[in-house]
C-alpha positions as CSV (number, residue, x, y, z in Angstrom):
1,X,-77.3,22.7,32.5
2,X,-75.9,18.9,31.4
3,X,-73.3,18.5,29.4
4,X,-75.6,17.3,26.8
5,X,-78.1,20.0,27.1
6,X,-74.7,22.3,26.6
7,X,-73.6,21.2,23.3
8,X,-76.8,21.2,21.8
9,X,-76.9,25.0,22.5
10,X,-73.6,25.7,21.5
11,X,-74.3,23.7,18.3
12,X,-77.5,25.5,17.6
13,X,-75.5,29.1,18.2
14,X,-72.9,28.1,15.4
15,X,-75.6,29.0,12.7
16,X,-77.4,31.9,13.4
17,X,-73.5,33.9,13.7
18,X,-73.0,31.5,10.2
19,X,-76.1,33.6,9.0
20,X,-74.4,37.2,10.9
21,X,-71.5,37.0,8.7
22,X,-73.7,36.1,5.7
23,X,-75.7,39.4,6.5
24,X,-73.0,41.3,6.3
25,X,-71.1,39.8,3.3
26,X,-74.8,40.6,1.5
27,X,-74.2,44.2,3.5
28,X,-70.8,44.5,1.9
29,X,-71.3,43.7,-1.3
30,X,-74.3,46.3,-1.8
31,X,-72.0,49.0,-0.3
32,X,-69.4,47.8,-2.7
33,X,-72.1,47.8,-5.8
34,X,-73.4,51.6,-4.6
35,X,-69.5,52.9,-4.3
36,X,-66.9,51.7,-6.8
37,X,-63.7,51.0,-5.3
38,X,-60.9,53.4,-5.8
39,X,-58.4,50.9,-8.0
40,X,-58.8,47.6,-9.2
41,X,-56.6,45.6,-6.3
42,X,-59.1,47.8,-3.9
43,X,-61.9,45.4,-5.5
44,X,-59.5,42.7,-5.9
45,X,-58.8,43.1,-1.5
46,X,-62.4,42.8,-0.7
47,X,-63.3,40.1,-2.5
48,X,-60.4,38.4,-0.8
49,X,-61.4,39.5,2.4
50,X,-65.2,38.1,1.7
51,X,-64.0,34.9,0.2
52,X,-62.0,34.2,3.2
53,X,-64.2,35.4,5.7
54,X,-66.8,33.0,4.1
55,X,-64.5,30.1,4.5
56,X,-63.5,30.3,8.0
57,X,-67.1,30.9,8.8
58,X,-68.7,28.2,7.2
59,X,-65.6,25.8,8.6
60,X,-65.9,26.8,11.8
61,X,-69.8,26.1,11.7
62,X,-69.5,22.7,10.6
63,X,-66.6,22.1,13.6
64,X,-68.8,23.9,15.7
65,X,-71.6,22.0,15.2
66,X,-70.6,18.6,15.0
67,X,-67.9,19.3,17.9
68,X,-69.1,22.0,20.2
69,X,-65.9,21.4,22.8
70,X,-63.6,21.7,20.4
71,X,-62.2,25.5,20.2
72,X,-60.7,25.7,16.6
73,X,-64.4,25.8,14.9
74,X,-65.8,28.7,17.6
75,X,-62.4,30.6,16.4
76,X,-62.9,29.9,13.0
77,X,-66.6,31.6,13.4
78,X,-64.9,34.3,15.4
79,X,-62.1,35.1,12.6
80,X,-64.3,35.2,9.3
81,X,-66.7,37.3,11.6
82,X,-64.2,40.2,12.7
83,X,-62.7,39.5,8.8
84,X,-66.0,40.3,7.4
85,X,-66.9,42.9,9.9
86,X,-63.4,44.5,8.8
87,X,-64.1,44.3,5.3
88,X,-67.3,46.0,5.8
89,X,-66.2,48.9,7.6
């Protein structure tokens, strides 16, 4: 594969796991809007834990995108992922 060919995939995989984490911040917040949280800082936590798992996702998709070598956005994706992944379980 060229190196060209490379980053166009890698660029093109920074969206759909953008779209992942939006799935399951959508996920979360039903489970959240079934259940009521036990206290007020519970709530307070996970809309934290979204709100910042939403932010390093989206940042990491934009440096993923328009830089596809550089590592900080494809860690970026990875950290809001397992953040919202955590939030949801």
């Amino acid at each position: 594969m060229s190196v060209g060919r490379a980053a166009r995939w890698a660029a093109w995989l920074a969206w759909p796991l953008t779209g992942l984490c939006f799935a399951a911040v959508a996920a979360t917040v039903v489970l959240v809007l079934l259940g009521s949280p036990a206290t007020p800082s519970d709530a307070a936590n996970l809309y934290q834990g979204i709100a910042a798992a939403v932010a390093f996702t989206l940042v990491g998709a934009i440096v993923a995108t328009r830089r596809s070598s550089n590592p900080i956005g494809w860690l970026f994706i990875g950290i809001g992922l397992s953040g919202v992944l955590g939030v949801l379980t």
